[in-house]
N, C-alpha and C positions, 0 to 999 in steps of 0.2 A: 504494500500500500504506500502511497506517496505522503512522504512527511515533508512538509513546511519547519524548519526550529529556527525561531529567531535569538537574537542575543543582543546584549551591548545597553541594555538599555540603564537607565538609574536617573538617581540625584542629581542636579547641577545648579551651580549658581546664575542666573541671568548674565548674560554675554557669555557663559562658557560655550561649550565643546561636548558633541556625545557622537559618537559613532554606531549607527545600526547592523548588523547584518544577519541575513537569511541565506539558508542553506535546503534546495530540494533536492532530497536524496530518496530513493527507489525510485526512479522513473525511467521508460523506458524509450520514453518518445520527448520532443524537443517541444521543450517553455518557450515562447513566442513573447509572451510579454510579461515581466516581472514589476510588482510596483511594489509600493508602501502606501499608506492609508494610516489613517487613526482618528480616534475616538473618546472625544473628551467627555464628561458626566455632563446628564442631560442632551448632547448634541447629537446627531447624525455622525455615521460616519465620512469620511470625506479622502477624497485623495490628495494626497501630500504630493508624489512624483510617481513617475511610472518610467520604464526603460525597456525598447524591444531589443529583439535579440540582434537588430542591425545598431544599436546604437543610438538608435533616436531616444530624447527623453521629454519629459514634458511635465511642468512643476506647478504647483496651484500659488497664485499670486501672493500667497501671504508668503508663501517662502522661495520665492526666486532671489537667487544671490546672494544669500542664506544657506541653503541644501546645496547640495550633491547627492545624484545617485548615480552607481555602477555600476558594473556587472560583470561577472568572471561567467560565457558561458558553457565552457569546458567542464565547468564544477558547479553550473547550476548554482553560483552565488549572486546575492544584489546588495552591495550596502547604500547605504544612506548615511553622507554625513552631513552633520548638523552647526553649522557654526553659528556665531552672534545669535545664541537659542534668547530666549522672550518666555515671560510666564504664561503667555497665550499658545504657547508651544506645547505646555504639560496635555498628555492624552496618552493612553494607551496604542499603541503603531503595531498595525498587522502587517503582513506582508501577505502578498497575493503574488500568485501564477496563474498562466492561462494558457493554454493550449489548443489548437483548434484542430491538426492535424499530425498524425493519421486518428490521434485520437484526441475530441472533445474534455476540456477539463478545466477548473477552475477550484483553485483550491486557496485554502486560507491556512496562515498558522495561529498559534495560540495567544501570541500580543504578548507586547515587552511594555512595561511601565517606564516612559516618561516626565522624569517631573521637574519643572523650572521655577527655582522660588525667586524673588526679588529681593 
């Protein structure tokens, strides 16, 4: 079965520094597009950035210039880094995979707590 594990997440002081990353392991067939997402209390979840497997990426306005995201896809990794983070940053952050061919897929991991105090 395809696991999603994310990692990296924690504590920081407003202006630091956090680094994400996600790892899909058992797969047999090729992630197409890898993102990050998260999910603050009370809100929707929301996409943060997204990255396919060509390289294109694409950032939700609150954090362009801000973010990074990458992508190793030999190893089926994606990080996300985080810099100049903001207490409007704190959310829980999943990471997603999608797959469309040969086989259909879309899968989530378990979410890393991020939190930014002031």
């Amino acid at each position: 079965q395809v696991q999603l594990v994310e990692s990296g997440g924690g504590l920081v002081q407003a202006g630091g520094s956090l680094r994400l990353s996600c790892v899909v392991s058992r797969t047999t067939f090729r992630i197409n597009t890898m993102g990050w997402y998260r999910q603050a209390p009370g809100k929707q979840r929301e996409l943060v950035a997204a990255i396919s497997s060509g390289g294109s990426t694409s950032y939700a306005d609150s954090v362009k210039g801000r973010f990074t995201i990458s992508r190793d896809n030999a190893k089926n990794i994606a990080d996300l880094q985080m810099n100049s983070l903001k207490p409007e940053d704190t959310a829980v952050y999943y990471c997603n995979a999608i797959a469309s061919y040969p086989v259909s897929y879309n899968g989530w991991g378990q979410g890393t707590q991020v939190t930014v105090s002031s």
